[in-house]
C-alpha positions in Angstrom: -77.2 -37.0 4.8 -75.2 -33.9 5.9 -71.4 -34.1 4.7 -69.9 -35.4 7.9 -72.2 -38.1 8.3 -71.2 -39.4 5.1 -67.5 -38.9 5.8 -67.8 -40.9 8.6 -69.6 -43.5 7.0 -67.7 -43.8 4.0 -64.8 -44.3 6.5 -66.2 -46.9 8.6 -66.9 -48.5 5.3 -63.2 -48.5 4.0 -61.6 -49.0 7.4 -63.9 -52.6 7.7 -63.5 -53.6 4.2 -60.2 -52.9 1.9 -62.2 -54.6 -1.2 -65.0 -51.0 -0.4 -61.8 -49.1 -0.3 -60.1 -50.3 -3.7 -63.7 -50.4 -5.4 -64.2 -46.7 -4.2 -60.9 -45.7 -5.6 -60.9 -46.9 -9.0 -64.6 -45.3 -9.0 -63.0 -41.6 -7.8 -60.3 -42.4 -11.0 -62.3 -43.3 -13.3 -64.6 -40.2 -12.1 -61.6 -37.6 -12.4 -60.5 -38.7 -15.6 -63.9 -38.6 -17.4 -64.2 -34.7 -15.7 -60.3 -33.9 -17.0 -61.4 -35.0 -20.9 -64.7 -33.7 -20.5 -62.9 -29.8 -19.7 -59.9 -31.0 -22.8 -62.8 -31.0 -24.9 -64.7 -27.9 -23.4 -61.7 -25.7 -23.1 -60.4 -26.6 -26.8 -63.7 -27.1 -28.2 -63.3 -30.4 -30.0 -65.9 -31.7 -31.8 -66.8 -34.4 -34.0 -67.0 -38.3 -33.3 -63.9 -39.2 -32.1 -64.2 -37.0 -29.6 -67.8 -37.8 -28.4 -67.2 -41.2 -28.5 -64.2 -40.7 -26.3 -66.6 -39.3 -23.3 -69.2 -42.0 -24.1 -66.4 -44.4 -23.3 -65.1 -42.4 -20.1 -68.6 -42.2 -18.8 -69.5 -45.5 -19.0 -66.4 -46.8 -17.4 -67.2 -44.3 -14.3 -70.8 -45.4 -14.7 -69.6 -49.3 -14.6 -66.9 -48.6 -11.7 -70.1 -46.8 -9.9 -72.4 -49.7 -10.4 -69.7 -52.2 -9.3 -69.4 -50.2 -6.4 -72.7 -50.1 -5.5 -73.4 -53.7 -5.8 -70.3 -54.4 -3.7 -71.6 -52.5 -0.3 -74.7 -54.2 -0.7 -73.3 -57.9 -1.1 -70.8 -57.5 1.3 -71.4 -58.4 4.9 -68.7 -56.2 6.2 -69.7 -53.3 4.1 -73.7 -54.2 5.6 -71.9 -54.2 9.2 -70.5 -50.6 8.7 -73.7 -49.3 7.2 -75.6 -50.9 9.8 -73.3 -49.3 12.1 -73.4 -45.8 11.1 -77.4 -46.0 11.1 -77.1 -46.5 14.4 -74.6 -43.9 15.1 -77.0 -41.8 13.4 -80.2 -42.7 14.8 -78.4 -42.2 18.2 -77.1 -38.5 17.4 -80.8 -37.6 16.3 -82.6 -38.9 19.4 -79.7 -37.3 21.4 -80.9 -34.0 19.8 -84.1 -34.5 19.8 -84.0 -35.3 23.5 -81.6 -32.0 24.3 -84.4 -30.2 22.6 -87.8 -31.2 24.9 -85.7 -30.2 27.8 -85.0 -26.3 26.1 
């Protein structure tokens, strides 16, 4: 999926369905701050347990806010509707070009 595609459907998804959008956002949070302490520790070199277990924790709350995510856009029926939506948007923009192409 090329990087518009999935911009478009990632905002059909939290146009439709603001539960998608909060889901998604504490998922980008949890994301950023497990990256911030993960370059703490790289930049200053910590080591030792408290600082391993620290990631640990990080990545599995990004790993949890992920999963919750996940499970969300495929239990939802409004999240179903936008992806079903944006398949067809996309099956549509690929037959368009395959069409444009017989005729080159």
């Amino acid at each position: 999926m090329k990087g518009g595609e999935m911009n478009k459907s990632l905002c059909i998804n939290t146009t439709i369905c603001s539960e998608y959008q909060r889901l998604r956002e504490d998922c980008e949070s949890a994301l950023e701050i497990w990256d911030e302490h993960r370059a703490e520790v790289s930049v200053s070199r910590l080591v030792g347990r408290e600082a391993g277990d620290e990631l640990l924790r990080l990545q599995a709350k990004f790993a949890r806010a992920y999963a919750v995510l996940q499970r969300h856009s495929q239990d939802c029926l409004l999240c179903q509707l936008a992806s079903n939506m944006e398949g067809r948007d996309s099956e549509n923009s690929s037959n368009a070009v395959s069409d444009s192409a017989m005729y080159v």
